[in-house]
C-alpha positions as a printed Julia matrix, in Angstrom:
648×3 Matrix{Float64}:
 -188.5   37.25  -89.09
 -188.91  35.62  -85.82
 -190.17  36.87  -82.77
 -186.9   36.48  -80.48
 -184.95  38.11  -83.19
 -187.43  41.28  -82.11
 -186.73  40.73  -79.02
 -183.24  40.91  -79.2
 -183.13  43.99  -81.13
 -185.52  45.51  -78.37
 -182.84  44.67  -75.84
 -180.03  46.31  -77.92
 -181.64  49.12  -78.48
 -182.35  50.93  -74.54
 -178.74  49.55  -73.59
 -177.14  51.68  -76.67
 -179.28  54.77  -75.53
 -177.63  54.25  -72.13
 -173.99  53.87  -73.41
 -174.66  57.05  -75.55
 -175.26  59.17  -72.29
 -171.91  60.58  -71.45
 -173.42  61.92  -68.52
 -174.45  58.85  -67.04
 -170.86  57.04  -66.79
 -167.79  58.32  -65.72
 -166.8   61.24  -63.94
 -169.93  62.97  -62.51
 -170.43  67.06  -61.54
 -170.69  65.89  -57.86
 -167.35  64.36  -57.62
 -168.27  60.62  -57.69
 -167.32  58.31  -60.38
 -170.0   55.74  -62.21
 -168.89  52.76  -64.04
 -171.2   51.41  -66.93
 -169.83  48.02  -65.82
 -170.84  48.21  -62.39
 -174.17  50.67  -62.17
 -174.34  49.76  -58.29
 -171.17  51.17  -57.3
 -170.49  55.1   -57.11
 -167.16  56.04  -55.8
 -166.09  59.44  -53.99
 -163.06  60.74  -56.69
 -159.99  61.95  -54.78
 -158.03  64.65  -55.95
 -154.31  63.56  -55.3
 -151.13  65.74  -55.07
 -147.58  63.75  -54.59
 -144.93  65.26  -54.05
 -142.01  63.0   -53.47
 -142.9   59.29  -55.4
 -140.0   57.41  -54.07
 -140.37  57.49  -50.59
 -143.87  56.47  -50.38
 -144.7   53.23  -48.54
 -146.85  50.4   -50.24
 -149.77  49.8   -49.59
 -153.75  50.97  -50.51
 -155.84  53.09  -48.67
 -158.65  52.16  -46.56
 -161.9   54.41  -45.8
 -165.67  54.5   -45.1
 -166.87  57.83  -46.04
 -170.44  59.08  -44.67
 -172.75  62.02  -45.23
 -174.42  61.9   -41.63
 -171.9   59.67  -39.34
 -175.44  58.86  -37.17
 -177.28  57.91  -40.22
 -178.98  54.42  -39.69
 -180.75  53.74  -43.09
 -179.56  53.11  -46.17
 -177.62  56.14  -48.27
 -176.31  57.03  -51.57
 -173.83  53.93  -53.07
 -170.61  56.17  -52.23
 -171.29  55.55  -48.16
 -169.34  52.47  -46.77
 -166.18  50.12  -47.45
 -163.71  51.09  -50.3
 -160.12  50.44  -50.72
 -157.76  52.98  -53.23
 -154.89  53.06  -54.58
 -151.82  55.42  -54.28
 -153.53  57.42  -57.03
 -156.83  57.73  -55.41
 -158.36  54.97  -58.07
 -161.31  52.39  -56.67
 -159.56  49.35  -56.06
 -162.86  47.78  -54.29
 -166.3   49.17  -53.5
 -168.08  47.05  -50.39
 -171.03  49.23  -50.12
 -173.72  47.16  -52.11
 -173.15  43.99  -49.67
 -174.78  46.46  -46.74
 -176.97  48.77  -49.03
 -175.32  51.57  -48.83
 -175.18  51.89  -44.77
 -172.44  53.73  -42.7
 -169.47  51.44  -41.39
 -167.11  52.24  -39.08
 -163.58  51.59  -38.51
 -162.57  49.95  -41.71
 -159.3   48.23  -41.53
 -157.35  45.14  -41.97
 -156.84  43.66  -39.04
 -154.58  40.52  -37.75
 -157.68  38.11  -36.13
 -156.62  34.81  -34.86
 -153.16  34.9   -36.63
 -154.87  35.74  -39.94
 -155.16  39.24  -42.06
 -158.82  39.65  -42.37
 -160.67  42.98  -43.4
 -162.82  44.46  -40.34
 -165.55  46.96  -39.39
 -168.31  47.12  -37.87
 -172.26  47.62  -38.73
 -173.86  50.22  -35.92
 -177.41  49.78  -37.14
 -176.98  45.93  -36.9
 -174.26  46.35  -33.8
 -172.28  43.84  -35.64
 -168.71  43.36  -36.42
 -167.52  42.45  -39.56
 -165.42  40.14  -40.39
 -164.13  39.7   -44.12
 -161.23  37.56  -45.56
 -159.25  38.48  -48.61
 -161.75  36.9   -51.02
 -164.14  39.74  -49.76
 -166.05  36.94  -48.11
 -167.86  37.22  -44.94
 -165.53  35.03  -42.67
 -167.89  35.62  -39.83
 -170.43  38.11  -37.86
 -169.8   39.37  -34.36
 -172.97  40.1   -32.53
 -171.45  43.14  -30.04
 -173.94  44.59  -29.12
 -175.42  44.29  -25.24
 -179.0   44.9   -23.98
 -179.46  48.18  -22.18
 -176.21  49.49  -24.03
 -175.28  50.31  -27.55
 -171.97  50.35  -29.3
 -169.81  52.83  -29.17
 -168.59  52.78  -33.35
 -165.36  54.67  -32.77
 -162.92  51.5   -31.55
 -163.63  47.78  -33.25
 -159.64  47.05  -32.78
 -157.86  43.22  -32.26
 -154.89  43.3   -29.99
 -152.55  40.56  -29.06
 -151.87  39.07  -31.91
 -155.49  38.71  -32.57
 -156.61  36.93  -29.52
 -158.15  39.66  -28.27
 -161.08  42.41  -29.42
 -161.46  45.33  -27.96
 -164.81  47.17  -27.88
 -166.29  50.38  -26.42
 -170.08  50.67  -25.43
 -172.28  53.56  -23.91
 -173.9   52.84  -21.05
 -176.75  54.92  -20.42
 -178.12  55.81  -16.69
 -178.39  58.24  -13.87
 -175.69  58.85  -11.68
 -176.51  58.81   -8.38
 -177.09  62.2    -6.14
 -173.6   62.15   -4.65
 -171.87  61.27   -8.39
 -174.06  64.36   -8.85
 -173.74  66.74   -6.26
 -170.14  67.26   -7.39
 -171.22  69.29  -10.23
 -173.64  71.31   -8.74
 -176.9   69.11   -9.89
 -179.67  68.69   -7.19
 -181.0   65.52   -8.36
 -179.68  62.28  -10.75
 -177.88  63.31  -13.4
 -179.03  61.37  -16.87
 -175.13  60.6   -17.98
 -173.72  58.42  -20.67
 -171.09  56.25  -19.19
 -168.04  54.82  -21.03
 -167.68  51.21  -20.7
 -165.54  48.75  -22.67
 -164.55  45.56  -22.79
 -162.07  42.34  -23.52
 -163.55  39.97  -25.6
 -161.43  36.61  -26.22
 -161.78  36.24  -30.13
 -161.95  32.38  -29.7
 -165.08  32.29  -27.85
 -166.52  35.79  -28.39
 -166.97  35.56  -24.56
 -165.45  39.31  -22.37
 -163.28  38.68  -19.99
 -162.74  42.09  -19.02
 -165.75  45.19  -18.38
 -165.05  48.21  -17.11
 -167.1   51.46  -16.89
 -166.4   55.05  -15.99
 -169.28  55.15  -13.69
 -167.23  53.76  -11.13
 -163.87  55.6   -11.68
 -164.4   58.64  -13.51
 -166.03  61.3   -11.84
 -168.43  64.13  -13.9
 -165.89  66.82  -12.63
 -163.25  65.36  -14.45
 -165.54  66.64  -18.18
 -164.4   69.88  -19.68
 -167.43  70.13  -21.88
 -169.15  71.57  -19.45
 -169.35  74.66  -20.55
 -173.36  75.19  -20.54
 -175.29  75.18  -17.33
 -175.19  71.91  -15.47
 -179.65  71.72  -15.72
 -178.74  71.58  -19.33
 -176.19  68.6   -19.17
 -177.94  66.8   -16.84
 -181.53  67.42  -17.23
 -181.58  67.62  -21.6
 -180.75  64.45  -22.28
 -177.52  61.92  -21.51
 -174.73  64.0   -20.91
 -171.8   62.22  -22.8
 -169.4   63.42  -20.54
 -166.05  61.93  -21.71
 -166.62  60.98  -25.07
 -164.16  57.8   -25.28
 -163.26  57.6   -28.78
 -159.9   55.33  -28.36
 -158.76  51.99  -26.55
 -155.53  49.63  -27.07
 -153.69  47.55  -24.72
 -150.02  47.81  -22.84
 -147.72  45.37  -23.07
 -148.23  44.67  -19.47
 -151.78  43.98  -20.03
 -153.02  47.36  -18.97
 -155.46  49.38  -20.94
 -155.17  52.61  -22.46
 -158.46  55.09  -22.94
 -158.81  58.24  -24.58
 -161.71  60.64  -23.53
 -162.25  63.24  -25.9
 -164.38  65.09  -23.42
 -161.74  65.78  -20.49
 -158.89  66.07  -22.59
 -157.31  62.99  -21.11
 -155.66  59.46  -21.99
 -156.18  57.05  -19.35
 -153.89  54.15  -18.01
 -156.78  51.8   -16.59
 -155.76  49.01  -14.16
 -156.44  45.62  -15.84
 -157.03  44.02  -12.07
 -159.56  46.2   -10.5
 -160.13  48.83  -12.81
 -158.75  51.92  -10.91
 -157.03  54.76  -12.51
 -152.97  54.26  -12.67
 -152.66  57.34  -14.14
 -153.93  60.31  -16.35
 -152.33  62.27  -19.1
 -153.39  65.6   -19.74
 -156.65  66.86  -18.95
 -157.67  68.57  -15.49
 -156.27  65.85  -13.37
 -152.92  65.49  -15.26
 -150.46  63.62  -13.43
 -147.65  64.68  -15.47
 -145.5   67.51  -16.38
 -145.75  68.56  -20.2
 -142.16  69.34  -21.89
 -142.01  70.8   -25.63
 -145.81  71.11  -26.15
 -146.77  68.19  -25.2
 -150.44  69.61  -24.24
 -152.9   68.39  -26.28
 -156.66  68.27  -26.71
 -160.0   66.5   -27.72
 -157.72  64.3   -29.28
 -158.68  60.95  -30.94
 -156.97  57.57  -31.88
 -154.79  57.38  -29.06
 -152.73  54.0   -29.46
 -149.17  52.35  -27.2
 -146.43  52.23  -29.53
 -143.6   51.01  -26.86
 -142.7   50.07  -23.47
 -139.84  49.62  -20.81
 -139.17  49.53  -16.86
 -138.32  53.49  -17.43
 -140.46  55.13  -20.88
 -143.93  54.95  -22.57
 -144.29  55.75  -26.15
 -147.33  56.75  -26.84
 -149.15  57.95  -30.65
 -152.19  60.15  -30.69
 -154.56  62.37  -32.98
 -154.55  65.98  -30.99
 -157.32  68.06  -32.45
 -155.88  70.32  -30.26
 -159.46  72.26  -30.84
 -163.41  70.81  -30.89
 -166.75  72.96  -31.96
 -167.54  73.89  -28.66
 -165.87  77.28  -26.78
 -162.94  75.72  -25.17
 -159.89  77.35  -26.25
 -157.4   76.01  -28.78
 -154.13  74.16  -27.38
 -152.1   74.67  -30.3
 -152.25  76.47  -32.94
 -153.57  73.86  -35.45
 -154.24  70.07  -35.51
 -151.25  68.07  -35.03
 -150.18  63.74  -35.32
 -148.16  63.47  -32.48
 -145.47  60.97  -30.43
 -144.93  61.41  -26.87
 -142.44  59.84  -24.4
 -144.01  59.31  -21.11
 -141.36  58.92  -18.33
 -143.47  56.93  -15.39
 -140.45  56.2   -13.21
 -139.69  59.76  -11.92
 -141.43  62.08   -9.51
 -143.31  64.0   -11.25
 -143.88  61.95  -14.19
 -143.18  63.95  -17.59
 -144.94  63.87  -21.16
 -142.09  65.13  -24.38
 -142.76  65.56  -27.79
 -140.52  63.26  -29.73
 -142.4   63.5   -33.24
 -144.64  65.87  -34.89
 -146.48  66.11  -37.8
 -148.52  69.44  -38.1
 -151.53  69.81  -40.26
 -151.09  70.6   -43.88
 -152.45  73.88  -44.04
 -152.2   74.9   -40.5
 -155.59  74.33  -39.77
 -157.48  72.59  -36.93
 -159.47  69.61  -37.65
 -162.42  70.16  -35.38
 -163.73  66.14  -34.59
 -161.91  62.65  -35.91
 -158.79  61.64  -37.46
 -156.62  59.17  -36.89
 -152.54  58.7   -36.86
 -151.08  54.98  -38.17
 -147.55  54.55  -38.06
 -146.79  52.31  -41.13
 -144.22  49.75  -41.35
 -141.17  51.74  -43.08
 -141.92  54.29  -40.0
 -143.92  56.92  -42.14
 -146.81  58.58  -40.56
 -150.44  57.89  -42.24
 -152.54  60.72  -41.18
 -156.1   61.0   -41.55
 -157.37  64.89  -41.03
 -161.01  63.72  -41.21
 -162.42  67.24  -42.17
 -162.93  67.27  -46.05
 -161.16  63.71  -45.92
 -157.81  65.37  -45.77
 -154.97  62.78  -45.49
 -151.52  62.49  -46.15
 -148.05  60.44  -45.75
 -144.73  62.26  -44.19
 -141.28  60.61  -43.38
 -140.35  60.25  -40.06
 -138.48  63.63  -39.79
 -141.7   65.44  -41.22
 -141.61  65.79  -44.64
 -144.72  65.61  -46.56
 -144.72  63.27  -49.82
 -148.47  63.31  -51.06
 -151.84  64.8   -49.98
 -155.02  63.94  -50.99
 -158.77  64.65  -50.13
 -162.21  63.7   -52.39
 -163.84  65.99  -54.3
 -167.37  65.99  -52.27
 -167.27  68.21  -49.57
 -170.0   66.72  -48.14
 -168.29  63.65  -47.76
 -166.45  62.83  -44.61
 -164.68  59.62  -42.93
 -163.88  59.32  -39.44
 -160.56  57.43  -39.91
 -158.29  55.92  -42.54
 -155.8   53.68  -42.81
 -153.03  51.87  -45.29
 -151.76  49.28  -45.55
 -150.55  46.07  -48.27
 -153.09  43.9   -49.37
 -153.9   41.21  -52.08
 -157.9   41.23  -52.69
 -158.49  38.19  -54.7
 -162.01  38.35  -55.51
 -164.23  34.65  -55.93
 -166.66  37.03  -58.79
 -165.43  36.99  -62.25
 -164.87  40.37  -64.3
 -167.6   42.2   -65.48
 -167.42  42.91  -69.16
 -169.77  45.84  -71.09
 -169.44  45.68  -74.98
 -170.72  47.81  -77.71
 -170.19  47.38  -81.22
 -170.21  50.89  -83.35
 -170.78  51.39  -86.66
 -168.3   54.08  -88.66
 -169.66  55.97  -91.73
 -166.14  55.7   -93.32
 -164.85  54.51  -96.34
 -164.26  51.4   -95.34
 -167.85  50.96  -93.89
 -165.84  49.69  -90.65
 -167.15  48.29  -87.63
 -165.42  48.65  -84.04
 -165.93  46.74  -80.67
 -165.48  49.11  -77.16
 -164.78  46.81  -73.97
 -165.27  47.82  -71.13
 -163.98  45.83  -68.36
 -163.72  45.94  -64.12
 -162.76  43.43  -61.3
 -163.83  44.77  -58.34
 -161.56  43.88  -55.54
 -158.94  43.07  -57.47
 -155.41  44.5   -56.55
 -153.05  41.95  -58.45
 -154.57  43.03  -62.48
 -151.45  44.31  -64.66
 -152.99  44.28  -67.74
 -156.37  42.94  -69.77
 -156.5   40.64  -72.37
 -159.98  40.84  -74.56
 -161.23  37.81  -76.74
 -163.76  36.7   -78.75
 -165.06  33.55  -78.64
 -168.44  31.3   -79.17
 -171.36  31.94  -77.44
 -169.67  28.91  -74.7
 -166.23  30.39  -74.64
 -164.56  27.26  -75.71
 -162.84  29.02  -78.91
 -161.54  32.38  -77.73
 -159.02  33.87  -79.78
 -157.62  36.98  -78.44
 -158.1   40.05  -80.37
 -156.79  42.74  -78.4
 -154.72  43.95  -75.07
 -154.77  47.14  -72.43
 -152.82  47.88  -69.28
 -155.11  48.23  -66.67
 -156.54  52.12  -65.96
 -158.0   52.61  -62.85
 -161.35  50.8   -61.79
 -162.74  50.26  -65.12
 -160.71  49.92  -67.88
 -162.02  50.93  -71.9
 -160.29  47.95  -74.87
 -161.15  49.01  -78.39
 -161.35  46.65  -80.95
 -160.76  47.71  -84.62
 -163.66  45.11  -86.01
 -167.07  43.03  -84.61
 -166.58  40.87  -81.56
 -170.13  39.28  -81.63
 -168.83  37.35  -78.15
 -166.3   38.58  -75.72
 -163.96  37.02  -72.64
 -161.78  39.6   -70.73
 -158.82  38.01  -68.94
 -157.04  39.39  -65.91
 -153.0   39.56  -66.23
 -150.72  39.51  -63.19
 -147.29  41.31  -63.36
 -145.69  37.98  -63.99
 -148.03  37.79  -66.83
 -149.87  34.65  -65.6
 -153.81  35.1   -65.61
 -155.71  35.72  -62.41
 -159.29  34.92  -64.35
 -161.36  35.23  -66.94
 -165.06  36.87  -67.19
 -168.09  35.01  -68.19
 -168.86  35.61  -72.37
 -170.58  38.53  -73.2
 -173.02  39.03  -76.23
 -172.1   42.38  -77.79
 -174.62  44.92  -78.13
 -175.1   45.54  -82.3
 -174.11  48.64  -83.49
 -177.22  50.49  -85.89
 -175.37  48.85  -89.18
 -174.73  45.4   -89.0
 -173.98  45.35  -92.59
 -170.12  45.51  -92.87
 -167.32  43.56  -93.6
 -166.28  42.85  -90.5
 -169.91  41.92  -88.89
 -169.7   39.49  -92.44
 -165.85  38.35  -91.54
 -167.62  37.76  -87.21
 -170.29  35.69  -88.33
 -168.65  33.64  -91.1
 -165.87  32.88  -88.16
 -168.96  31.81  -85.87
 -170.35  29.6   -88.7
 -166.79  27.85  -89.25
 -166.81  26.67  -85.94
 -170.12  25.02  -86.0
 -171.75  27.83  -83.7
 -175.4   28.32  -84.3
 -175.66  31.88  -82.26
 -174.76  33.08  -85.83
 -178.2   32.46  -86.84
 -178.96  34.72  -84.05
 -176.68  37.65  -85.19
 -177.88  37.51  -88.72
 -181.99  38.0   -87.61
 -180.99  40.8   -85.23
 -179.32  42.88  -88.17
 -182.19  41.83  -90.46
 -184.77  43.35  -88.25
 -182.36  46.28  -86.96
 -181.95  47.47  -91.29
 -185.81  47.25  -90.98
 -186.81  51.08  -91.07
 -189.98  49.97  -89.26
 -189.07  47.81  -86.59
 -186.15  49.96  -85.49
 -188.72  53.36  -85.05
 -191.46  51.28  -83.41
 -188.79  49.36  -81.21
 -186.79  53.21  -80.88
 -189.77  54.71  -79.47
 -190.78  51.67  -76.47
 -187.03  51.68  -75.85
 -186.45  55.42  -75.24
 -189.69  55.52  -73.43
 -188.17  52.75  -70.98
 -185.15  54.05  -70.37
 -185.7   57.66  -70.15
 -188.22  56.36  -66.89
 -185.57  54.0   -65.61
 -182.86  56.44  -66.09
 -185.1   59.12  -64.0
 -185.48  56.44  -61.2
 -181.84  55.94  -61.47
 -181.15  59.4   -61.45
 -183.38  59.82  -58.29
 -181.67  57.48  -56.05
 -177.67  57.29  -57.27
 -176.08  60.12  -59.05
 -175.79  63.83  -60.89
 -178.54  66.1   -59.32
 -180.45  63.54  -56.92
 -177.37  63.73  -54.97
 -178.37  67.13  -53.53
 -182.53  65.25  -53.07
 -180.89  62.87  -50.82
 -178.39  64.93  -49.07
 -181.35  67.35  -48.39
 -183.3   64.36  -47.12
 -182.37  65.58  -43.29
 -184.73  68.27  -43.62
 -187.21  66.42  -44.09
 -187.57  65.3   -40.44
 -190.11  67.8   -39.19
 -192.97  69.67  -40.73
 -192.49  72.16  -43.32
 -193.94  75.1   -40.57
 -191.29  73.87  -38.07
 -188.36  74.1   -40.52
 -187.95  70.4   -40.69
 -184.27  69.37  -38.27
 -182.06  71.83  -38.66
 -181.93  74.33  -35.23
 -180.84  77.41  -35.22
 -178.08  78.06  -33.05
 -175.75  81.02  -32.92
 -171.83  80.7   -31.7
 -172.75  81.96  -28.36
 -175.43  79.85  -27.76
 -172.96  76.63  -28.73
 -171.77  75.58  -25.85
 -175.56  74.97  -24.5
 -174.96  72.0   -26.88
 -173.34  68.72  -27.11
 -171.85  67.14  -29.71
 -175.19  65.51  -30.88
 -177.17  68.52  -31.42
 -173.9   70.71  -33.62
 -175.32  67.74  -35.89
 -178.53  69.47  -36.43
 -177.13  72.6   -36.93
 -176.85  74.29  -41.18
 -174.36  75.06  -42.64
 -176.25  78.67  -43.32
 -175.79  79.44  -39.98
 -171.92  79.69  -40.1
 -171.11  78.67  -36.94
 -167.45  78.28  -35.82
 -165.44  77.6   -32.72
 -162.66  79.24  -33.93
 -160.9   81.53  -36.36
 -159.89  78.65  -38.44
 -161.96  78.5   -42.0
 -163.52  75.36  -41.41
 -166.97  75.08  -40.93
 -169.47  72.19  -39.65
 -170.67  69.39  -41.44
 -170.94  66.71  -38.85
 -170.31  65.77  -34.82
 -168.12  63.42  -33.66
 -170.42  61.55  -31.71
 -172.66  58.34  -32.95
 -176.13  60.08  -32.71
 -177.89  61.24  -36.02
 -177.83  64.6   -37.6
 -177.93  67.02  -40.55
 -174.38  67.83  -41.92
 -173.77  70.98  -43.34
 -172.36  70.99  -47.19
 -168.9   73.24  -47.28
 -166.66  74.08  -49.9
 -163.17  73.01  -49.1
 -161.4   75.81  -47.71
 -157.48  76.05  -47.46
């Protein structure tokens, strides 16, 4: 009995303890799916309704869920890049290339001419960008001393020839910029500035800020005493959160914090005009009012009409009153060559329960002309034709969870990493003393697998014979094999039924009885072709029917994994969820009741958006009679969410 053959049993043992945990694979308690193939990723389950198949567009979904949208270190593996399908399956997981850190406006995106997947890193302030391999195509440093990025817009315009970014911009007004708002002094504000960045160069060709256009009495969150604004810290006192381009080269801003979508000159900057807010140059028709909207994007233009697209909240945290009734995906027609100027509803998609989505969202008209809405709150989002009608809904299962936008569209992910294969041999106490093989197989990224073909081959793979065939099902997909598959090859089938790939070979873990016919008919195969792993096969069952070894090798085994399961445990899934999502506390002593501040509804509006991130849950704050309640702000600074149930 050799000492390898030990060895090997050794190894065989811990990783059959770890496929005999139910618990640890699979779907988990906290509404995250595990995949024994792929221990690093952990994937936020989405619990799907359709309601009219047919008339759905193509195309997979697109999101970066968070716990804490400020966070800057490293969270749980469900935070970051994943794509899904129609049925809320993991197509691919991104999250382990960034370890677990928050990214921000996930999308595909037309750079230079070509379809590449972008986002952006806040902690790094770099952009992302990604090519259809899932390979880093190149990094965008963004980020400017003295200002910091502003994570809500990363977005290519002009065919990809142009970025556009947002940044804050940090400083004191002076006293007249001040004066207008009652403050005796220099106000601390935090300006929005943006910029056009030529995506050949990386070099801007375009800033602008607000500090030199936008005055402080244009903000409607100022709703707390103007010491408070002014003198507590940067007063973020328009809150951009959305910038595109018009066909005529102009820009278009959206300020979440005066209510108001900008036209913005692209010559000198000034102001052509403002819709809705304080300063509204035009007249509303059919409820066109609107409010601390997001995602505001040009959708058309011509010598008489604007068509504009926009994400109306119609309702933040704070003690402004509601606009409309609920949250709403809206399509105005701006009319810009009368006197006055008028703003009409021409398409409206309400939300699905009639509630208002407090901070986020998004609103993507997709390519057959159905709206893809993104609710944000729970990580409601949907699809409706054009005239309304709502074919599927779907949100994930953690409510304490959230994305800021999401998106569809078509995409081929062909991933440069080969399958990854687990396989388990089990031993049956039947009459037939039989002996089966369980597969499991993933390809991460990969949006063109049909079906899986399973072989077993040498130890090289240069015999494979295939033994066994499964349509794909979801993420990972489970192949049993009615005998012993010592070696195994997984092969990825197109529709077409050509092969996308194969897997490395896998060495199958032994089951506890290695005595059967078909371990006998696997190795005598092995031996016919001249393969001397067999050698290998037949010491590991001699020393796994040894009564001895097997206890003594039981007991270091179990001891090993039951510690690296509990580290495991700590840091990705089941009940160490709830020790990392109570992590926030942990930021001041125990005697000061670590981060979270108490703060009752009427004291809210003594708050910005930055501090409703420290508030709990417990505390049941809302800004409205609508049944949602906080979990996180919609600004960039860090926080404590709260942890809700989803409400309808």
């Amino acid at each position: 009995m050799s000492w390898c053959a030990c060895f090997f049993a050794l190894l065989a043992l811990p990783l059959r303890f770890s496929a005999a945990d139910a618990n640890q694979w699979g779907h988990d308690e906290n509404g995250v799916d595990k995949y024994i193939t792929r221990p690093d990723i952990v994937s936020p389950r989405w619990e799907v309704k359709i309601h009219d198949e047919k008339n759905i567009a193509p195309g997979l979904w697109f999101v970066a869920p968070y716990e804490r949208i400020g966070e800057r270190k490293p969270g749980g593996a469900w935070i970051g890049p994943h794509i899904y399908d129609g049925n809320g399956d993991l197509i691919w997981s991104g999250s382990y290339m960034w370890d677990d850190r928050n990214i921000m406006d996930f999308k595909l995106s037309n750079v230079r001419g070509e379809d590449l997947l972008t986002m952006m890193l806040p902690p790094d302030e770099d952009g992302i960008l990604l090519d259809n391999h899932y390979q880093i195509v190149e990094k965008v440093p963004v980020g400017i001393k003295g200002k910091t990025l502003n994570m809500h817009e990363f977005t290519f315009v002009e065919e990809g020839k142009t970025l556009l970014l947002m940044k804050r911009n940090v400083t004191h007004a002076t006293k007249d910029q001040s004066s207008v708002v009652g403050y005796e002094g220099e106000c601390a504000v935090m300006w929005a500035d943006f910029e056009d960045i030529d995506t050949t160069t990386w070099e801007t060709r375009f800033k602008w800020t607000s500090a030199d256009w936008i005055g402080l009495e244009e903000s409607t969150q100022n709703l707390n005493p103007v010491d408070s604004r002014c003198g507590g810290g940067a007063w973020d006192y328009l809150h951009s959160n959305a910038l595109d381009k018009f066909p005529d080269e102009h820009y278009l801003m959206s300020a979440r914090h005066s209510d108001t979508v900008y036209k913005i000159s692209k010559d000198d900057g000034h102001i052509i005009w403002r819709l809705g807010g304080p300063n509204n140059d035009f007249e509303m028709v059919n409820g066109a009012n609107f409010s601390r909207q997001h995602h505001a994007r040009v959708r058309s233009q011509n010598d008489t009409h604007t068509i504009i697209s926009l994400f109306d909240n119609s309702k933040g945290e704070d003690r402004q009153p509601a606009t409309a009734s609920w949250s709403r995906a809206l399509q105005l027609a701006l009319r810009t060559d009368t006197d006055p100027m008028t703003a009409e509803v021409i398409l409206a998609f309400d939300h699905p329960y009639h509630e208002h989505a407090w901070r986020r969202g998004d609103y993507q008209v997709l390519p057959n002309g159905n709206a893809f809405i993104c609710w944000s709150e729970h990580s409601l989002q949907s699809e409706h034709t054009p005239d309304g009608k709502m074919l599927w809904e779907a949100k994930m299962e953690p409510s304490w969870i959230g994305t800021y936008r999401a998106f569809k569209y078509e995409f081929t992910g062909l991933p440069v990493d080969p399958p990854d294969l687990y396989s388990q041999a089990y031993y049956h106490d039947d009459e037939n003393n039989s002996t089966t093989t369980t597969v499991h197989v993933s390809w991460n990224g990969a949006t063109e697998v049909r079906n899986w073909h399973l072989y077993h081959s040498d130890p090289k793979g240069h015999n494979r014979v295939r033994i066994a065939s499964s349509p794909r099902k979801g993420f990972e997909t489970a192949i049993q094999y009615s005998g012993f598959a010592a070696y195994v090859v997984a092969e990825g089938i197109d529709k077409f039924g050509g092969s996308l790939g194969l897997s490395k070979v896998l060495k199958t873990i032994p089951s506890d009885n290695m005595s059967t016919p078909a371990v006998e008919e696997e190795l005598a195969w092995l031996e016919s072709l001249g393969s001397p792993s067999s050698a290998v096969v037949d010491e590991a069952k001699e020393v796994m029917m040894n009564p001895v070894t097997t206890f003594f090798a039981g007991v270091f085994a179990t001891a090993v994994v039951v510690f690296v399961v509990w580290r495991f445990r700590q840091r990705r899934a089941g009940g160490w969820l709830r020790g990392i999502r109570a992590a926030g506390n942990r930021g001041g002593a125990r005697g000061e009741g670590g981060r979270y501040a108490r703060v009752s509804g009427a004291d809210a509006a003594d708050y910005d958006e930055t501090k409703l991130d420290d508030m709990s849950s417990s505390d049941g704050y809302k800004g409205s009679q609508e049944r949602f309640q906080l979990e996180d702000s919609d600004t960039e600074e860090a926080g404590v969410s709260g942890r809700t149930p989803y409400v309808r």
